[in-house]
N, C-alpha and C positions, 0 to 999 in steps of 0.2 A: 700210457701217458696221463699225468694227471692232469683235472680242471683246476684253475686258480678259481675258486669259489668266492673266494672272500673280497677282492676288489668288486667281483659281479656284485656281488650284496652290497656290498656299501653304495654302489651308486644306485641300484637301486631304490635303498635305502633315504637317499641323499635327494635321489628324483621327484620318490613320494615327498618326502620334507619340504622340497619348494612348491610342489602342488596344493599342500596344504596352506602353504604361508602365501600365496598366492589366494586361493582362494574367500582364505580368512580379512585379507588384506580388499577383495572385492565387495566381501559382504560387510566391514567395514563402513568404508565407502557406501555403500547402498544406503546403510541405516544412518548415516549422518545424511544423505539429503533426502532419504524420509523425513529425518527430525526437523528437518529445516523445511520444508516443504511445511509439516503439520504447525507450525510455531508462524507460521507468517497467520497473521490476520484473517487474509482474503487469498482465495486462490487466483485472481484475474491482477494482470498487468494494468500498470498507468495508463500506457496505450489504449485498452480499451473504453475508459473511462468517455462517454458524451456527453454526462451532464451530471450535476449534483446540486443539492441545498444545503446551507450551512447554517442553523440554527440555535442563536444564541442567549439567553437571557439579554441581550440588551439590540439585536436584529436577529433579521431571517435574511438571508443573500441567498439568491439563485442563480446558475451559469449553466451556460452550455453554450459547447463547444461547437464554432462553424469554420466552413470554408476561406480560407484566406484568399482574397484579392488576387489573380493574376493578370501578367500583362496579357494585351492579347496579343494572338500571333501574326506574326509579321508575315511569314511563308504559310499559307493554305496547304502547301503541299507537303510540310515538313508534321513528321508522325507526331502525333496527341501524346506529350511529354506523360509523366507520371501525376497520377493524380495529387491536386494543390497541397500544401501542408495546413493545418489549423489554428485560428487563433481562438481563443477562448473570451466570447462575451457574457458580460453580468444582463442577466435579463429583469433580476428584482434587488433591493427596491428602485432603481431605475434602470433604465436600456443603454449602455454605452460598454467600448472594449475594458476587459478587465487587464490586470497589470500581473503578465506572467508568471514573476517571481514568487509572487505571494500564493499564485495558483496551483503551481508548480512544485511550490516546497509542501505545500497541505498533500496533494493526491500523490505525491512521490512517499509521502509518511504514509499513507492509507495500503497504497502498493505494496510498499517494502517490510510496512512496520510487522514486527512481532512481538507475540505473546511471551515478554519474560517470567511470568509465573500466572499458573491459575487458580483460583478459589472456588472453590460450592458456597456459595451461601442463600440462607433461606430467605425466599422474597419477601419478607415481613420485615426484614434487614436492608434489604435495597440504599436504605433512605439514608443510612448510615453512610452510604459510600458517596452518595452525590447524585443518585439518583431521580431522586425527587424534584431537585431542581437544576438539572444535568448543566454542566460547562458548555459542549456543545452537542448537538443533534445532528449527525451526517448520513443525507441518504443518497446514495450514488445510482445513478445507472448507466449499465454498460451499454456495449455498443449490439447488444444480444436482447437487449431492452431488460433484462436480468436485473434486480436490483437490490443493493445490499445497503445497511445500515451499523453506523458506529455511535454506540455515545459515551462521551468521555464523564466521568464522576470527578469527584475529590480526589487531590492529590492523596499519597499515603503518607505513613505519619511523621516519615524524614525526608518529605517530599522529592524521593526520589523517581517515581514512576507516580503515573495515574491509574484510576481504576474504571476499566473502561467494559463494556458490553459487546459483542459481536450479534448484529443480528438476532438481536431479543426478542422474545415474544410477543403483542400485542396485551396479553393480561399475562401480567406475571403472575406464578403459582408453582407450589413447591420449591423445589430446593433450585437455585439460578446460578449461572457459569459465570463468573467475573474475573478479568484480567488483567496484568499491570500492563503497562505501555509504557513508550519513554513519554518523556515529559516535556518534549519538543514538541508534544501536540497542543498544548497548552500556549505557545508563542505561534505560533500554525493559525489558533482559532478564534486567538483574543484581539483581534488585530481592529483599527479604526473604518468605517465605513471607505475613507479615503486611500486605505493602503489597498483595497482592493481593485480601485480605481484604477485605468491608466493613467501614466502620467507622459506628459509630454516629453520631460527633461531624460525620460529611455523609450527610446521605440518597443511598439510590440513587435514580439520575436514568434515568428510562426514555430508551431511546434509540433512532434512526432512523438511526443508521450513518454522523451527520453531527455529530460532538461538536467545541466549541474546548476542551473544557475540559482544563487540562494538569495533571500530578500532580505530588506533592508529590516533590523529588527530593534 
């Protein structure tokens, strides 16, 4: 009796083939959220964020983030709900609640933003790009007390992106990492002392480091 060889083979044949496209299909996958992973900015979420400074050629503004107001409770006996959500207050140049949207839209660009293209250039260069008298200065600390900084430069020359630093050195030297960002950071940082303000005419919205809401521009 003979063996049918030839259907065995092809499915085997046929089996390997989707293991491969299978697996090519996961490694895939992997290296696209490597790429995305290494192209964001900052490795830590909005959420983390508990305080930062925004420093600009024309202010310096300070915030951090507290505990929002709750009522108290009514039943002593009813379990300690989940801990309050946050609102975010300006502590300089004066003390009063800051106005979310504005606060919102800037540390959701810092979270989210990515590195659309990188440069080497030599620090003797810097100054060229906006460095010298930077747009703005953002130093964040997490909730880990960790703390990173961004400074944005000159737009580029079809003003399509900015040119921005991650976490630069203290004396720059040698050849230096520069990168574009979008150019949303630029309405983000330029904004009037009073847009940072709350304002009466919107309630402050306690928040979990996951806002859509965008400001008024």
């Amino acid at each position: 009796m003979k063996i049918q060889r030839t259907p065995i083979v092809l499915l085997a044949i046929a089996a390997l083939l989707g293991g491969v496209v299978i697996f090519s299909q996961t490694q895939d996958t992997a290296k696209l959220e490597q790429q995305d992973t290494a192209q964001k900015l900052f490795p830590f979420q909005e959420s983390d964020i508990r305080a930062f400074t925004l420093k600009t050629p024309q202010q310096t503004l300070s915030f951090t983030k507290v505990p929002a107001a709750s009522p108290a409770a009514s039943n002593p006996a009813t379990p300690s709900p989940a801990p309050a959500p946050s609102l975010w207050h300006m502590t300089a140049p004066k003390s009063t609640l800051a106005n979310d949207g504005s606060v919102a839209f800037l540390l959701n660009l810092i979270a989210t933003g990515k590195r659309e293209k990188t440069l080497t250039v030599p620090a003797t260069q810097l100054a060229e790009f906006g460095f010298s008298r930077p747009l703005a200065t953002i130093n964040v600390t997490l909730q880990d007390q960790k703390m990173h900084q961004l400074v944005l430069g000159n737009p580029d020359f079809n003003r399509s992106y900015l040119y921005a630093q991650v976490d630069p050195p203290a004396q720059a030297s040698g050849n230096q990492t520069v990168h574009l960002v979008s150019l949303d950071f630029e309405n983000a940082v330029t904004r009037p002392l009073a847009e940072w303000e709350y304002s009466s005419s919107a309630s402050p919205r306690p928040t979990d480091g996951k806002s859509n809401e965008k400001p008024n521009k």
